[in-house]
N, C-alpha and C positions, 0 to 999 in steps of 0.2 A: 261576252265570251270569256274573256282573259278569270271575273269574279267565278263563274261556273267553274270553269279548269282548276281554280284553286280552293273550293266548295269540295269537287271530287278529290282532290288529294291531302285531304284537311289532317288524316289521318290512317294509321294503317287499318285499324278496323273498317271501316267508311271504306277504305280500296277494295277488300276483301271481299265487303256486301257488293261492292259495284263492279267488280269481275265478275260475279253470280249474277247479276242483274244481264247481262249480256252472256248469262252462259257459260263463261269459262270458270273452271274452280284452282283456288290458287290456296297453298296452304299461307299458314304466317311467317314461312322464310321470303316466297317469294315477293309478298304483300309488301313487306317491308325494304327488301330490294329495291323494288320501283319506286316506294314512298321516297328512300335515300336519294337514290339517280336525279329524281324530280329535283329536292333540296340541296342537294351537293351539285346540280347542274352537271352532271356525267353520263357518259354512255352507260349502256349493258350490256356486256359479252353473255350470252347465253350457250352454253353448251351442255351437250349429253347426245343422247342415243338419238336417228333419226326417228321422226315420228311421236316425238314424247311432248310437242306443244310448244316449242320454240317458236316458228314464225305465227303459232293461233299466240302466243300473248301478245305478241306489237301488235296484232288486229285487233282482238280485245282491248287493249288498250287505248285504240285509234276509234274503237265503238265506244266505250265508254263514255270518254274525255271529249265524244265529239268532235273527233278532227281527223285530218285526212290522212290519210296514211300514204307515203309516196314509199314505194318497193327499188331497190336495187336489187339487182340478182346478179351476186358474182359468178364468177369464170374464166376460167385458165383465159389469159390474154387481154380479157377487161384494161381497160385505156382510159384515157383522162375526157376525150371527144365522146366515150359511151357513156359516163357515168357525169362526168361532170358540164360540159357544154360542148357546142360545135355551131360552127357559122352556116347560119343560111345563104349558102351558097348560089341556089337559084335565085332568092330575090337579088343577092350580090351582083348578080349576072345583068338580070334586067334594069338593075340601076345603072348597070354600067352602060349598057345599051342607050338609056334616056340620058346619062351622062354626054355619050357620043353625040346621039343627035342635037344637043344644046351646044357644042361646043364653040359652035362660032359665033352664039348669042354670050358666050362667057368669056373668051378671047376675041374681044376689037379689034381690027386692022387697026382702029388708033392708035389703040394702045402699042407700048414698045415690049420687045421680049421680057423684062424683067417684071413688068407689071402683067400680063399675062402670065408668067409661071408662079406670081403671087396669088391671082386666083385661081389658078389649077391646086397650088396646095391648101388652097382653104379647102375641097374636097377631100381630101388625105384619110381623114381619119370619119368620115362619113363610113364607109364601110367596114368599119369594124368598131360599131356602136354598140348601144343596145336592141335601137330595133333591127339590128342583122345577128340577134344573139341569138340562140335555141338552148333554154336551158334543160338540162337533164338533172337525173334524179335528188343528186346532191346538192345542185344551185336551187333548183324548186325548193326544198325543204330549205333553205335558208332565206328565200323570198315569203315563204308564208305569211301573211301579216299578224295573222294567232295562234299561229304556232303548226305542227307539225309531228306527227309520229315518223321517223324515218328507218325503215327498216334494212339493213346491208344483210340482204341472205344470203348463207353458208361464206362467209368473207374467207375462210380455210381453203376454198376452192380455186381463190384471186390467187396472182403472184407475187412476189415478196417485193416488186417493185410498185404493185398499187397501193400494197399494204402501208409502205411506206408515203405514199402520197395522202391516205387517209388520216396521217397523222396532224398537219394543218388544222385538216375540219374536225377532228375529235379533241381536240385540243383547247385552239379558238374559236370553233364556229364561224372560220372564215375561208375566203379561197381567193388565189390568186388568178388573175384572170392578163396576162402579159399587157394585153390593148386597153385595156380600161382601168387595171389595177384592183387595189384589194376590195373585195365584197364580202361586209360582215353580213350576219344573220339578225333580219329583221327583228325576229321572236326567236329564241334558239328551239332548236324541235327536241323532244323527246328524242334519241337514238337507241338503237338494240341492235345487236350486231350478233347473228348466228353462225356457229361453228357446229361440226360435224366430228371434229378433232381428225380429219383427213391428214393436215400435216402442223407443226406445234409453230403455232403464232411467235410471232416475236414479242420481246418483255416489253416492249416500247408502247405497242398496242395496247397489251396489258395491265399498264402504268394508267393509260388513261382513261381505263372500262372499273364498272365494279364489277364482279367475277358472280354470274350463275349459274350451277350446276344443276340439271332437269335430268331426275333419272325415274326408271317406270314408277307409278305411284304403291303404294301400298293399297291393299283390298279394297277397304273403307271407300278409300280417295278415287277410285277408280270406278266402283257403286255409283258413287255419288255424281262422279260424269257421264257415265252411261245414262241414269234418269236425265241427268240433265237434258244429254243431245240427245236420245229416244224416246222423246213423252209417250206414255200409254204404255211402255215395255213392265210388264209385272216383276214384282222385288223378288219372284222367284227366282225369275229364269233369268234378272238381272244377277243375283249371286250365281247361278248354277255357269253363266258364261265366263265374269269375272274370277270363279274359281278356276275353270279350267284354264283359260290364259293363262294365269299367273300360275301354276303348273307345267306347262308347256313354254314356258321361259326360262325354266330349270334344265330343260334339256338341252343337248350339246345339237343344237340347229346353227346355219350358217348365219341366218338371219333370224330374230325374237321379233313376235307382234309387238306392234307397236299401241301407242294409245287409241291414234288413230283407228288403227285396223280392228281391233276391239271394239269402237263404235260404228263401223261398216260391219263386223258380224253380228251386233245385235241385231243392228237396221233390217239384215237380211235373214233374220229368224224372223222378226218380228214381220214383216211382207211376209215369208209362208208359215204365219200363222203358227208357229212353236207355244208351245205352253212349257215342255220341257226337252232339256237335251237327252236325243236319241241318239246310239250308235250312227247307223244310216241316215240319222240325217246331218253330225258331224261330219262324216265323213261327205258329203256330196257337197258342203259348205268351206272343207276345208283350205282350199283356195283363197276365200275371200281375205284369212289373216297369213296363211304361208304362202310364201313365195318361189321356194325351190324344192322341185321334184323329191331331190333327195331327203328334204325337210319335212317332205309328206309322208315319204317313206318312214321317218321315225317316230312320227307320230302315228300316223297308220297301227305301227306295232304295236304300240301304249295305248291305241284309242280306246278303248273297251274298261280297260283299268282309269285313265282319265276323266271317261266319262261317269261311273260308275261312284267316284269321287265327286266331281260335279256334283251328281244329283242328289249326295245324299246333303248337300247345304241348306 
């Protein structure tokens, strides 16, 4: 496993063909990005606009390399029991139970009080072992025994109080665990850590990411992903859509299509059968890439000129 994982990251060409090989297109800034994070052993902050392929490259990445991708998904009030462990408390419960019923086979009337609460504390630390652990997302990805993609989505969303706990495990690849003490990381995992730039991270984080900026792609790059994810979509009406988009991002909307939704509108020309874009039938589609009423509305106005553009690609 460990020879393959370092086969795929031999070099940043080799990475480039091997995002393509599952799919995803990366140019050679971000090839290189991930080649570095591999070799400097460092996280990646990734951020940009939603929708532009932030959490598809830790999957791609996690497809590639062949290995498991474990997800956190932050959130206003995320805690250290959701993300990093918590005791099973029910088996806690029922040992205590079989605990109880043994108790007079483990204290002897022989025996005197002192030596009886010697063996009551050799149970002590029974329950708060490892088989009463439940790890969660961040202890798994440091248990992996080959490693690990581990993805911390939208971390901008967490509070400045978790932010700062994640600073341990981006740092060392390790965590504190009170009862049992410190747990390094088996394999250290890949990390990628997504921002939305909702509120500005602290420098500290920042010190220990290398810094990706994913903003919508240019024409070409965007071509080029549509065949990917819609085989069978002809290079017409793949320019004729890809123009329009990237026209319709120009305008003062609340929300821009994103990559994503660009490959949901080919998908759904391509099921009803489009060869080219029609007025009426952007307009019955336009849903699929906007999302507010009033964002229909101004494109609605432009649709005619938009389209007309479009098809002359």
């Amino acid at each position: 496993m460990k020879e393959k994982y370092q086969e795929r990251l031999a070099s940043i060409p080799v990475l480039e063909e091997g995002y393509r090989s599952v799919a995803y297109i990366v140019d050679r800034r971000i090839a290189t990005t991930v080649y570095l994070a591999h070799h400097l052993e460092k996280p990646i902050l990734v951020e940009g606009p939603a929708g532009v392929g932030k959490t598809e490259l830790a999957k791609a990445t996690a497809d590639y390399l062949d290995l498991p991708l474990i997800r956190l998904q932050c959130y206003e009030g995320l805690d250290e029991a959701k993300a990093l462990y918590e005791w099973k408390y029910g088996k806690q419960l029922l040992y205590t139970q079989l605990l109880k019923d043994k108790l007079d086979d483990i204290i002897s009337r022989k025996n005197g009080f002192s030596s009886a609460m010697e063996k009551l504390h050799q149970y002590d630390d029974i329950f708060f072992s490892w088989p009463f652990l439940e790890p969660r997302p961040l202890l798994k990805a440091l248990q992996e025994k080959d490693g690990a993609v581990l993805l911390i989505d939208e971390v901008d969303k967490s509070d400045d109080e978790f932010e700062a706990f994640l600073l341990e495990i981006l740092s060392d690849f390790q965590v504190s665990v009170p009862e049992i003490g410190t747990i390094q990381a088996v394999t250290k995992p890949m990390v990628f850590l997504t921002s939305n730039n909702t509120r500005e991270l602290s420098e500290a984080l920042k010190r220990r990411c290398l810094h990706l900026f994913i903003s919508f792609p240019e024409a070409a790059l965007e071509r080029e992903i549509v065949r990917r994810r819609v085989p069978g979509i002809s290079e017409r009406l793949t320019r004729q859509i890809v123009k329009f988009i990237q026209d319709v991002r120009e305008l003062e909307l609340k929300k821009v299509p994103s990559i994503s939704e660009t490959i949901d509108w080919a998908r759904v020309l391509t099921i009803l059968h489009a060869e080219v874009l029609e007025p009426v039938l952007v307009r019955d589609t336009l849903n699929t890439f906007i999302k507010f009423e009033d964002d229909i509305a101004v494109v609605a106005e432009k649709l005619h000129q938009l389209t007309a553009m479009a098809v002359r690609q």
